[in-house]
N, C-alpha and C positions, 0 to 999 in steps of 0.2 A: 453406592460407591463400589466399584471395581476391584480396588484394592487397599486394605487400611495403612493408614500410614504407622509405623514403628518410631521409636526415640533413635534419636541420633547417638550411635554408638561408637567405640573406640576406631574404628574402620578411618575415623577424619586421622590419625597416626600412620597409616598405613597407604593410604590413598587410593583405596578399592571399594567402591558402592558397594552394601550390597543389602538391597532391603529385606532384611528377615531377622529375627537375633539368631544369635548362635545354634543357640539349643534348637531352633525349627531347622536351621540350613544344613541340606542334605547332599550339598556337591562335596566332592574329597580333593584330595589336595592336587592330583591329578588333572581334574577339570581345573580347579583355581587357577592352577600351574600355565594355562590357557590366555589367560586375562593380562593382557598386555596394549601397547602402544607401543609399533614395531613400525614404521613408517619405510617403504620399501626404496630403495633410491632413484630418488627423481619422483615422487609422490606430487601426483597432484587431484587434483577434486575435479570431480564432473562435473562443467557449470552447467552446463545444461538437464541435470538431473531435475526431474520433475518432485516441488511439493506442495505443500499447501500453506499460505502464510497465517499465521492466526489471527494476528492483528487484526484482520479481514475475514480471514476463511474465505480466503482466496487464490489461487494457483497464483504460485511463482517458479522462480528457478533460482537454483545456488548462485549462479551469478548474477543474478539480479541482487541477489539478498548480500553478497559483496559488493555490488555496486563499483568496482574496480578499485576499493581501498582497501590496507593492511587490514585484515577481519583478523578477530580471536574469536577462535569457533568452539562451542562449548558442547560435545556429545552428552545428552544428559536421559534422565528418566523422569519423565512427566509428575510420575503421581513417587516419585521415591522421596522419601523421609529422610535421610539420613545424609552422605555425603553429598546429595545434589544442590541440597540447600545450601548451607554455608558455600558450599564451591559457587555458586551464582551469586553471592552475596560477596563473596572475597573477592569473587573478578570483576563485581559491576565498582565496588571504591576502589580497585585500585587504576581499573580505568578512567574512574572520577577523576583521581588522582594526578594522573599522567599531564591532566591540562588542554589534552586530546580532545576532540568534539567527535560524539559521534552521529554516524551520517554524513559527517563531512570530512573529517579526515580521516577516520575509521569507523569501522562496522563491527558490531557485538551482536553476533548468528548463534544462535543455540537451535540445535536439531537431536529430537528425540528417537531415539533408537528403540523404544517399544512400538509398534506401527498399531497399536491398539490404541494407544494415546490418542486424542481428538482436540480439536481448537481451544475446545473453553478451559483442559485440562493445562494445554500451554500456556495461555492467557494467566489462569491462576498462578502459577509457579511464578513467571517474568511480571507481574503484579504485587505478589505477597514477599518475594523472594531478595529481588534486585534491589530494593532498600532506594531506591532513587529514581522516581518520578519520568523525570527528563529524560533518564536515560533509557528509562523501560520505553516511553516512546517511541526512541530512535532503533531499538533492539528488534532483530526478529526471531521469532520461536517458529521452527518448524516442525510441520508434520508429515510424516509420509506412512507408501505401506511398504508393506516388507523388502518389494525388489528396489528401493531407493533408499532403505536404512542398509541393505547387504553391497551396493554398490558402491555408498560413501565408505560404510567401516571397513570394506575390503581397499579400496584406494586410500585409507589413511592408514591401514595396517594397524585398525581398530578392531580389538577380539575381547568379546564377551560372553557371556555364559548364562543361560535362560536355566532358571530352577524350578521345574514343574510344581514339585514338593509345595514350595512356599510361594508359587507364582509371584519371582523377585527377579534382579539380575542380578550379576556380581560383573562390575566392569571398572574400566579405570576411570580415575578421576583425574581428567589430564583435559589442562586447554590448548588448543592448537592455533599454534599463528599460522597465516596465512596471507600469500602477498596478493595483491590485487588481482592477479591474473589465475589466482586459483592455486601456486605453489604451494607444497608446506615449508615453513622456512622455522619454525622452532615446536618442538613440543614442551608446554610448560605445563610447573606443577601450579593449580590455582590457588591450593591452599596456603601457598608461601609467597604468592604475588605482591609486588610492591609497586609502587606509584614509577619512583625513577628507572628501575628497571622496565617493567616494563613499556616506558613510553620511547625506551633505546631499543629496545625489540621490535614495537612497530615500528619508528625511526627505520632500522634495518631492513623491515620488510615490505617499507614502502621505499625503498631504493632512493631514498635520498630525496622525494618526494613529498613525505610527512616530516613534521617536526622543523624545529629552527634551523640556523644555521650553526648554533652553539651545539647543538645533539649532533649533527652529522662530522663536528669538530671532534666530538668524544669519541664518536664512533670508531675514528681514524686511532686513538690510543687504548678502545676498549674492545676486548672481544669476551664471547658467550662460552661461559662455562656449561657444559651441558650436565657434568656432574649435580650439582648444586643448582642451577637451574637462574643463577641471576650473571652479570655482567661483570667478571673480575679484571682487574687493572693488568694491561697485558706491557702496557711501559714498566713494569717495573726493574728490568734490564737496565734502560735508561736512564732510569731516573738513580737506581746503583752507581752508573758510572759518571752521572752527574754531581752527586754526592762526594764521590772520591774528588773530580775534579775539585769541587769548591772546599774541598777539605785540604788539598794541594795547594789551591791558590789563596786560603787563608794564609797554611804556610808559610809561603812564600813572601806574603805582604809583613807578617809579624818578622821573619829576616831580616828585611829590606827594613822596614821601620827601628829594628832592632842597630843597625848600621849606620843610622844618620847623625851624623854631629847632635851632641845634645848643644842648646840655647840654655847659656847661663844668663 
């Protein structure tokens, strides 16, 4: 084994991988300082980036592995302990959740940003990890080397930090939607994912394509908090002066009622 795996540590509060404990981790705050998901404008993915698919241990490409549906793309670390787990566990139920299929109306891509990483390492992770069967089937875990893990995290405006010391990373723990044609169109956190949020994010990011016609209904009264990371109520302007009205036009009817001949 390459590299031992460490207990999952308090870093799931924080949202930054980073496999080593404390006390061995030798980057300062400076490098840390580094470790972001900064998506530059107009971000999109190389589809034609060369990798290897593990499923098979077979060459594919990023847009094959979209398949031209809403994908949540998940940068992750093959052999990491700590945040990668739960984060592929917290994004594959609440894509369960969503009611979504995937494969067919969306794609769940996880690509490893260690190019040391190898097939059966993917495998094991999207096997022991995803918690759901079905869905690991449909899932693809990629692998590449170095100049095709440096070309996607530089077009997602993905920065991370290699720790010789404790031969670890320290990176973000962020899922990325993605619309079929390779945009990025939300950076989410996965560790606060939920079912109905995010099935209105791919909803969004497959243009009105994925999802019913009740979601693309919401959609029209909901927009994306990028703060907080889910879908807050953007009617509620409306629905303020909706309120006054029918508080008016009760009003008005207890007047009018108030004024009618009483019936002895």
């Amino acid at each position: 084994m390459r590299r031992a795996r460490h207990p999952r540590l308090a870093a799931l509060l924080v949202g930054i991988a980073f496999a080593a404990t404390p006390a061995a981790a030798r980057l300062n705050r400076t490098e840390l300082a580094r470790v972001a998901v900064v998506p530059p404008p107009g971000a999109r993915v190389p589809l034609d980036l060369a990798w290897n698919d593990a499923a098979g241990d077979r060459p594919t490409t990023l847009g094959k592995a979209l398949g031209g549906r809403p994908t949540l793309l998940l940068p992750v670390d093959y052999t990491c302990g700590n945040v990668c787990d739960p984060m592929l566990s917290m994004s594959g139920a609440a894509l369960a959740a969503t009611g979504l299929v995937a494969g067919r109306d969306v794609s769940l891509v996880l690509v490893g940003i260690d190019p040391r990483d190898d097939a059966a390492a993917a495998r094991h992770m999207l096997d022991t990890e995803l918690g759901n069967p079905g869905l690991s089937a449909q899932a693809a875990a990629l692998v590449g080397d170095a100049a095709a893990v440096d070309r996607l995290t530089q077009a997602l405006g993905y920065r991370f930090v290699y720790d010789a010391g404790t031969d670890s990373f320290a990176h973000p723990a962020a899922a990325i939607l993605l619309t079929g044609d390779g945009r990025v169109a939300r950076v989410l956190s996965p560790l606060a994912l939920n079912g109905s949020d995010l099935r209105l994010a791919l909803v969004e990011a497959g243009e009105g394509r994925t999802g019913s016609l009740a979601d693309r209904l919401v959609l029209l009264c909901y927009g994306y908090d990028a703060a907080t990371g889910v879908y807050t109520p953007m009617i509620r302007r409306v629905l303020s002066f909706a309120a006054a009205g029918t508080i008016l036009a009760m009003a008005i009817g207890i007047v009018l009622l108030s004024r009618r001949p009483r019936q002895v």
